[in-house]
C-alpha positions in Angstrom: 9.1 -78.0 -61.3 9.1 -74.1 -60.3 6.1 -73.9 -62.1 4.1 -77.0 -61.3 5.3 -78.0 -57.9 3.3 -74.9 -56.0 0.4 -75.7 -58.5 0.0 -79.7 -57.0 0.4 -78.4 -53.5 -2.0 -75.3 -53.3 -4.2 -77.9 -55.0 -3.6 -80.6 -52.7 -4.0 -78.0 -49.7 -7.3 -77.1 -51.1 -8.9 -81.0 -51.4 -7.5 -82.3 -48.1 -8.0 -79.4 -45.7 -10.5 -80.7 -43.4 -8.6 -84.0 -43.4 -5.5 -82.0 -42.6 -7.6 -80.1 -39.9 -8.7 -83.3 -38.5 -5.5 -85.0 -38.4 -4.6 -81.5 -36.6 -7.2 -81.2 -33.9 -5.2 -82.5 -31.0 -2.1 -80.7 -32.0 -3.6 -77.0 -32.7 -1.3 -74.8 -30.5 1.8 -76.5 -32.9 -0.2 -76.0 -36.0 -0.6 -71.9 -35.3 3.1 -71.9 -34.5 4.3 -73.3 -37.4 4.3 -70.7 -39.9 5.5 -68.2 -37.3 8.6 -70.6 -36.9 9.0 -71.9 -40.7 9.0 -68.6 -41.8 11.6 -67.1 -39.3 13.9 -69.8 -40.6 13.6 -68.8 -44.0 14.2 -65.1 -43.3 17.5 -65.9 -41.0 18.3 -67.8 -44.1 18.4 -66.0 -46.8 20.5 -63.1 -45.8 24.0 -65.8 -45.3 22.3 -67.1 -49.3 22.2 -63.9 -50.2 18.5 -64.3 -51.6 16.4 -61.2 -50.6 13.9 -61.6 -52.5 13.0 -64.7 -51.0 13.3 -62.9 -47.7 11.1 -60.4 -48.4 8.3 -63.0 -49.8 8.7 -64.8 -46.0 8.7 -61.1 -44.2 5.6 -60.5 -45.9 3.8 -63.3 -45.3 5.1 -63.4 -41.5 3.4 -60.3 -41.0 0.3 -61.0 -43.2 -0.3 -64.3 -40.7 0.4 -62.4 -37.6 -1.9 -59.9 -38.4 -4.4 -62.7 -39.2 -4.0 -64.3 -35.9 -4.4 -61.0 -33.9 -6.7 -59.3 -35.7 -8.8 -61.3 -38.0 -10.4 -63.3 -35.8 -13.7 -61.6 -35.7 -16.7 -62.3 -38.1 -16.3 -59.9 -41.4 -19.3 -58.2 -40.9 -17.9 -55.8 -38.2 -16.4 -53.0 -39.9 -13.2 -53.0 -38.6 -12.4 -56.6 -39.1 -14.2 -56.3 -42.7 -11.9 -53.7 -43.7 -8.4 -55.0 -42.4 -9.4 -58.2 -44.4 -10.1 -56.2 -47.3 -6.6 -54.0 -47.1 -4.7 -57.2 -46.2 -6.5 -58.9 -49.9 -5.5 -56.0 -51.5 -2.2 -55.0 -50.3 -0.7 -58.4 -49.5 -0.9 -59.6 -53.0 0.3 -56.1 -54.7 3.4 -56.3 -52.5 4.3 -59.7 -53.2 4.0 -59.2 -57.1 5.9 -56.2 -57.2 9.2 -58.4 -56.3 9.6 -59.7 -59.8 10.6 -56.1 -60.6 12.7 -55.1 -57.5 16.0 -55.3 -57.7 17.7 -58.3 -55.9 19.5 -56.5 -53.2 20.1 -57.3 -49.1 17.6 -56.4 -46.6 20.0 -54.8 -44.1 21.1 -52.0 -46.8 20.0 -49.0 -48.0 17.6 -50.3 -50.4 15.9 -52.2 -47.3 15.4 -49.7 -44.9 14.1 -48.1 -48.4 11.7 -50.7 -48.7 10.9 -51.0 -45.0 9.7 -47.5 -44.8 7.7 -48.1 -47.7 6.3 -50.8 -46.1 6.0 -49.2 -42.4 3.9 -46.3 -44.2 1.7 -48.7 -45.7 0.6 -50.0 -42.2 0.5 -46.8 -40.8 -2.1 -45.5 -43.8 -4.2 -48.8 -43.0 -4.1 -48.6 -39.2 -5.3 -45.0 -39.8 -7.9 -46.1 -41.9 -9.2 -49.0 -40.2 -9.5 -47.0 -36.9 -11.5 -43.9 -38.4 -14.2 -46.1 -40.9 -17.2 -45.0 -40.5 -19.2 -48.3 -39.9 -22.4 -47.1 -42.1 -20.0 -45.6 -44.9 -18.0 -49.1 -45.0 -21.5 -50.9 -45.0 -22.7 -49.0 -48.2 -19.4 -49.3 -50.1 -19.1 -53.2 -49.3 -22.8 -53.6 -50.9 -22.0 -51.0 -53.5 -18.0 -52.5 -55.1 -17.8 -55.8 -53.2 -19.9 -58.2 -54.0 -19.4 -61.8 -53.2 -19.6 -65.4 -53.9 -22.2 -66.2 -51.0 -21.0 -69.2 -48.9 -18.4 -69.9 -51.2 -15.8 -67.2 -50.5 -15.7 -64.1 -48.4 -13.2 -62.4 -50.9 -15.1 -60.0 -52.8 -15.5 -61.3 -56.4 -12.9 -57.7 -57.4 -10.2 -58.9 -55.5 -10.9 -63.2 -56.7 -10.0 -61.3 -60.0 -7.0 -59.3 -59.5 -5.4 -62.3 -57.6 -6.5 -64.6 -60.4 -4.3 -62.2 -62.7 -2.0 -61.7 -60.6 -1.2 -65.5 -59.8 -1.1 -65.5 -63.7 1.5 -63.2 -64.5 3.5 -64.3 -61.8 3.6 -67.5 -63.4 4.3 -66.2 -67.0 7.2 -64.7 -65.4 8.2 -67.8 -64.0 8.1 -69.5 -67.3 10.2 -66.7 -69.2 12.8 -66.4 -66.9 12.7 -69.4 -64.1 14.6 -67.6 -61.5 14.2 -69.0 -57.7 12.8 -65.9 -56.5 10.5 -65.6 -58.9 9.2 -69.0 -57.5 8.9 -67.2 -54.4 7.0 -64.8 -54.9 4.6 -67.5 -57.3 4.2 -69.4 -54.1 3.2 -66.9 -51.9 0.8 -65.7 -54.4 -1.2 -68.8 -54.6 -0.7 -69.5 -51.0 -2.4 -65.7 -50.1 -5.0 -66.4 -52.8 -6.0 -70.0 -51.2 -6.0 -68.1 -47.6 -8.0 -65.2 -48.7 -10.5 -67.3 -50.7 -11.4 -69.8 -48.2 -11.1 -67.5 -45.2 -14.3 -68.9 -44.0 -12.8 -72.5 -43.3 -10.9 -73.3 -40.0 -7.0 -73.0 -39.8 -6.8 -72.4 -43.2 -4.1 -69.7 -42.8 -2.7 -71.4 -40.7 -2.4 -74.7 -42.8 -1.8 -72.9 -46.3 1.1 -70.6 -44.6 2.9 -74.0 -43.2 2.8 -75.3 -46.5 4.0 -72.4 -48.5 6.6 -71.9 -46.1 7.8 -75.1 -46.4 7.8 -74.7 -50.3 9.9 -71.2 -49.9 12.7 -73.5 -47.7 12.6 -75.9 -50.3 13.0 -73.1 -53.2 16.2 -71.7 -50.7 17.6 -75.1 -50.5 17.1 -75.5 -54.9 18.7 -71.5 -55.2 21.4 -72.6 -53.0 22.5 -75.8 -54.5 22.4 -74.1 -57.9 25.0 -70.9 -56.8 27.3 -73.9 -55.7 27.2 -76.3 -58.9 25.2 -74.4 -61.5 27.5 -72.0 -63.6 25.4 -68.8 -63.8 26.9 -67.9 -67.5 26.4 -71.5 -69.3 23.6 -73.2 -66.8 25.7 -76.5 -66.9 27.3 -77.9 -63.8 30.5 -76.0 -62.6 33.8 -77.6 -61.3 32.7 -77.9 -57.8 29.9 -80.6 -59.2 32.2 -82.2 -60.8 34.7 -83.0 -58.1 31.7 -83.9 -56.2 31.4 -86.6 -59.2 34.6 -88.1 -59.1 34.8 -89.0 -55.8 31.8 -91.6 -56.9 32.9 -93.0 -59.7 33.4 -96.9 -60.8 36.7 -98.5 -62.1 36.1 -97.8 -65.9 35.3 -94.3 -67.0 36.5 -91.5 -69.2 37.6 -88.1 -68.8 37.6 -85.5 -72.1 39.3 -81.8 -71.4 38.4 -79.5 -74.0 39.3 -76.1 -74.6 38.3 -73.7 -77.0 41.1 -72.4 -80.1 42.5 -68.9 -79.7 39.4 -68.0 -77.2 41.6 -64.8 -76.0 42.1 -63.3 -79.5 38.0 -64.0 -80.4 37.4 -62.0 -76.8 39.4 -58.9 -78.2 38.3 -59.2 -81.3 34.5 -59.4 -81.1 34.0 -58.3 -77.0 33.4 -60.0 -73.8 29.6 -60.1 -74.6 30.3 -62.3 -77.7 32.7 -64.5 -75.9 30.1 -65.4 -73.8 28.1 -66.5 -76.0 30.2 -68.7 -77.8 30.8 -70.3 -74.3 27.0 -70.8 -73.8 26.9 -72.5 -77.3 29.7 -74.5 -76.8 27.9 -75.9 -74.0 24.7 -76.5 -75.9 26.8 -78.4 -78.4 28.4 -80.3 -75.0 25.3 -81.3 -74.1 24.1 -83.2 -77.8 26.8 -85.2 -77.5 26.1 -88.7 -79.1 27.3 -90.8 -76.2 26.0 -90.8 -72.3 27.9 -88.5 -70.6 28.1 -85.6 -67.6 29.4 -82.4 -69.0 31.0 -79.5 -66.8 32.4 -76.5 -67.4 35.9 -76.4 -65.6 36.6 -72.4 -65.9 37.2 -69.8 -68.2 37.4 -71.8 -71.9 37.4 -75.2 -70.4 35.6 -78.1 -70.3 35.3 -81.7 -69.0 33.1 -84.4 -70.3 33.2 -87.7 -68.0 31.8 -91.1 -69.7 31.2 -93.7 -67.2 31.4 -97.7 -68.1 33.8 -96.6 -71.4 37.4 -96.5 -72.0 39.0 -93.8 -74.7 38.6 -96.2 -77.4 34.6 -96.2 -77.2 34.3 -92.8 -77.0 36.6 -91.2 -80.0 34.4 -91.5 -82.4 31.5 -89.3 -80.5 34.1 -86.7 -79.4 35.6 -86.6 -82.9 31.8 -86.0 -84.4 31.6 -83.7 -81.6 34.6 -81.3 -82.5 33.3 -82.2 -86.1 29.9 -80.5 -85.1 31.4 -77.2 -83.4 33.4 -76.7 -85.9 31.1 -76.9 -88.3 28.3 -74.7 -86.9 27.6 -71.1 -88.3 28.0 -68.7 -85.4 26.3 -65.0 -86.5 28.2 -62.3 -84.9 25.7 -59.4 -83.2 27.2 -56.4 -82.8 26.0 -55.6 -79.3 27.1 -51.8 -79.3 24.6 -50.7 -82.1 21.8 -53.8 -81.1 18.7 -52.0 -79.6 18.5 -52.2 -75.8 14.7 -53.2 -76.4 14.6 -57.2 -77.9 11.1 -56.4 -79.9 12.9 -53.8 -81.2 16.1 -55.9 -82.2 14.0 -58.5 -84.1 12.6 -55.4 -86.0 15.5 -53.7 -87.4 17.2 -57.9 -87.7 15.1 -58.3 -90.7 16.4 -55.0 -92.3 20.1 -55.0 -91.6 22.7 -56.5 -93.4 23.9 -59.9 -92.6 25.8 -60.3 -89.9 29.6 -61.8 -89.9 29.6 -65.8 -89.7 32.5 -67.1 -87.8 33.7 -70.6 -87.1 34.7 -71.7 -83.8 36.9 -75.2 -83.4 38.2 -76.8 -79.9 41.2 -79.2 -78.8 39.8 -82.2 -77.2 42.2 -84.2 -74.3 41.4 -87.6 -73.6 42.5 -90.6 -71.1 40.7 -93.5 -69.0 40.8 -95.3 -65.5 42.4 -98.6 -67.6 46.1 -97.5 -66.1 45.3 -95.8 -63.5 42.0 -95.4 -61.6 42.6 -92.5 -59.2 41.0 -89.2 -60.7 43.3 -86.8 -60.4 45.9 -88.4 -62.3 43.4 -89.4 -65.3 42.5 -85.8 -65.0 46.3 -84.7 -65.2 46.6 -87.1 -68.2 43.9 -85.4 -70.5 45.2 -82.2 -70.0 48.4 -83.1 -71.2 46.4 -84.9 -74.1 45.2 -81.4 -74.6 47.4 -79.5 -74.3 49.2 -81.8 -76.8 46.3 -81.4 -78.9 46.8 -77.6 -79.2 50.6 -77.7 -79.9 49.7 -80.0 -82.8 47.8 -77.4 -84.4 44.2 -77.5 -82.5 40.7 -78.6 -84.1 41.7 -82.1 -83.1 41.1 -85.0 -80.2 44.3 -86.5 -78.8 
C-alpha cells in the first residue's frame, strides 16, 4: 500500500484535473489555501510523533508551494521566472530524496538547525542567482541544455529524467525497507514531479499539493498506529493491540501463553543480537499456525495466540504441531562479531566458511477458554498458570 497507494492517486490527480478544477471553480480562494493549511498540520504533527522526516518532506513542500504562489506566477519565458522554475525543478526534488539517507532525528535540535542552515544557504545562493541572470545569457543556455517537450510539458526534458530516476529509486527504497518516511518522501516526489510536469495547467500545484498532503497525514496516522501496536523487533502486534482485542471478543474463544525454554541462558550464551533473532523467528513460526488465530507478542519471551469461536479442545492439536514445528526447525547461529558489516560481503565469505552451529529452540505452551469463565483477564490468568505449569513439568510441552 506504501508503494501503490501514491501511485493510483498521482495517477488519478493527473486524469481528473480539469474535472477537479471545474468542480473547484467557485471555491478557488479555499483550494490555494489548502495546502498551506494541510501541510502546517502535518508539520505541528510530527514533532509530538516523533517523525522528522515526515516533517521535513511537508516543510519542503510548504515552501516549494509558497514560492510557487508568489513567485511563479509569471509566464516562463521571463528570465527570472524561468530560472526560479528551473532551481525549484532542480533543488526541490534533490532535497526531498536525500531524506532516505538522513538520519531520523527532531527538527528543533542540533541536527535541524544543521539542516536549516543548509537549507537557508540554498535560498540565499538561488535568490542571488535569480536576481543577477543575465536575461540573454539565460536565453542561450535554456536553448542550448534545456530543451523541451513543446505543449506538453514546460520541464525541460533533463530534469523529466532526473525526476523519472529519482521517483524510481525512491520507490526501490520503499520496497527494500518499507519504512513510513520513506513513503514520505515517495509521495512528495511524485507529487513535485506531477506539479513540475504539467506546470502549464491551472491549479495544478495547488491540487497536486492538497492531495499529497493529504497522503503525508494519512502516512502520519499509519506511522503512528504502528509505534502503538506494531512491535518494532518482531513486526507482529504488541500487547497494547491485544488488550485492544479483548475488549471485543465473543463468548467462546481461546487464549495460548507461550514462552520460550531457557531464553536467558541462550541470550548469554550466543548475544543479544542472536536472541533477537530467535524471537523474530518464533514469530514467523506464530504466524503459520494451522488454525485461525491473532498472534501477539506480550513482552520479552512471551507470547499470546487468541482463537476466536474455539474452546482448548479444538485447538490442542494445532498448538501441539506448533511447538512440534519450533522445535523441530534448524536454527544457524551467525556469529555477528566476526560477520562483515557489509551484507554483499557476508554472503561472500558465507559460502567459504565453515558451517555454522545448529541449535534447537523449544517453548512451553499455556492454554485455557471462555467455557468457565468469559471475562479476559481471568482466562488470561488461567493460561499462565497453564504455562507456567508447563515449564515446571519439564518445558517443550502444551498444558
Amino acid at each position: 500500500m506504501r508503494f501503490a497507494l501514491p501511485l493510483v492517486l498521482v495517477a488519478g490527480t493527473f486524469a481528473a484535473h480539469s474535472d477537479i478544477v471545474a468542480i473547484m471553480s467557485q471555491h478557488v480562494d479555499v483550494l490555494l489555501l489548502l495546502p498551506y493549511i494541510l501541510l502546517s498540520l502535518v508539520m505541528m504533527l510530527c514533532q509530538p510523533f516523533n517523525q522528522s522526516k515526515t516533517g521535513i518532506s511537508a516543510m519542503l513542500m510548504l515552501l516549494a508551494y509558497y514560492l510557487i504562489q508568489q513567485n511563479l506566477q509569471a509566464p516562463l519565458s521571463q528570465s527570472q521566472t524561468g530560472l526560479t522554475y528551473i532551481l525549484l525543478a532542480v533543488l526541490l526534488p534533490l532535497n526531498l530524496f536525500q531524506l532516505h539517507f538522513i538520519p531520523e532525528r527532531r527538527l528543533f535540535s542540533r541536527f535541524g538547525l544543521i539542516y536549516l542552515s543548509v537549507l537557508g544557504l540554498q535560498l540565499c545562493w538561488g535568490w542571488l542567482l535569480i536576481n543577477h541572470v543575465n536575461p540573454e545569457r539565460y536565453n542561450a543556455t535554456w536553448q542550448m541544455y534545456f530543451y523541451t517537450l513543446g505543449e506538453y510539458s514546460p520541464l525541460p526534458l533533463l530534469l523529466i529524467t532526473m525526476i523519472v530516476a529519482l521517483v524510481c529509486a525512491s520507490a526501490s527504497i520503499i520496497l527494500k525497507r518499507n519504512q513510513g518516511y520513506d513513503q514520505a518522501t515517495f509521495i512528495c516526489l511524485l507529487f513535485t514531479g506531477l506539479t513540475l510536469f504539467q506546470f502549464q495547467q491551472p491549479y495544478i500545484s495547488s491540487i497536486a499539493f492538497t492531495a499529497a498532503s493529504s497522503l503525508l497525514l494519512l502516512n502520519l496516522i499509519s506511522c503512528s498506529h504502528e509505534l502503538a501496536f506494531i512491535d518494532p523487533l518482531t513486526g507482529i502486534p504488541g500487547r497494547r493491540a491485544m488488550e485492544t482485542e479483548l475488549k471485543h471478543l465473543g463468548r467462546t474463544y481461546t487464549l495460548a501463553m507461550l514462552d520460550v525454554d531457557h531464553f536467558k541462558k541462550f541470550n548469554d550464551k550466543f548475544g543479544h543480537k542472536t536472541g533477537d533473532d530467535v524471537l523474530r523467528l518464533v514469530a514467523q513460526l506464530l504466524l503459520n499456525i494451522n488454525i485461525k488465530a491473532d498472534v501477539y507478542r506480550y513482552g520479552g519471551e512471551e507470547f499470546t495466540i487468541l482463537i476466536k469461536g474455539k474452546t482448548k479442545n479444538q485447538c490442542l492439536d494445532a498448538l501441539e504441531e506448533l511447538r512440534e514445528a519450533i522445535a523441530s526447525y534448524p536454527m544457524h547461529i551467525r556469529d555477528f562479531e566476526k560477520r562483515p558489516s557489509d551484507d554483499e560481503d557476508g554472503k561472500r565469505k558465507r559460502g567459504k566458511s565453515k558451517q555454522s552451529e545448529v541449535v534447537q529452540i523449544t517453548v512451553s505452551i499455556g492454554v485455557a477458554d471462555s467455557l468457565e469463565d468469559s471475562r479476559t483477564a481471568n482466562v488470561l490468568k488461567v493460561a499462565d498458570k497453564a504455562l507456567y505449569k508447563a515449564k515446571q513439568n519439564g518445558r517443550n510441552q502444551v498444558v
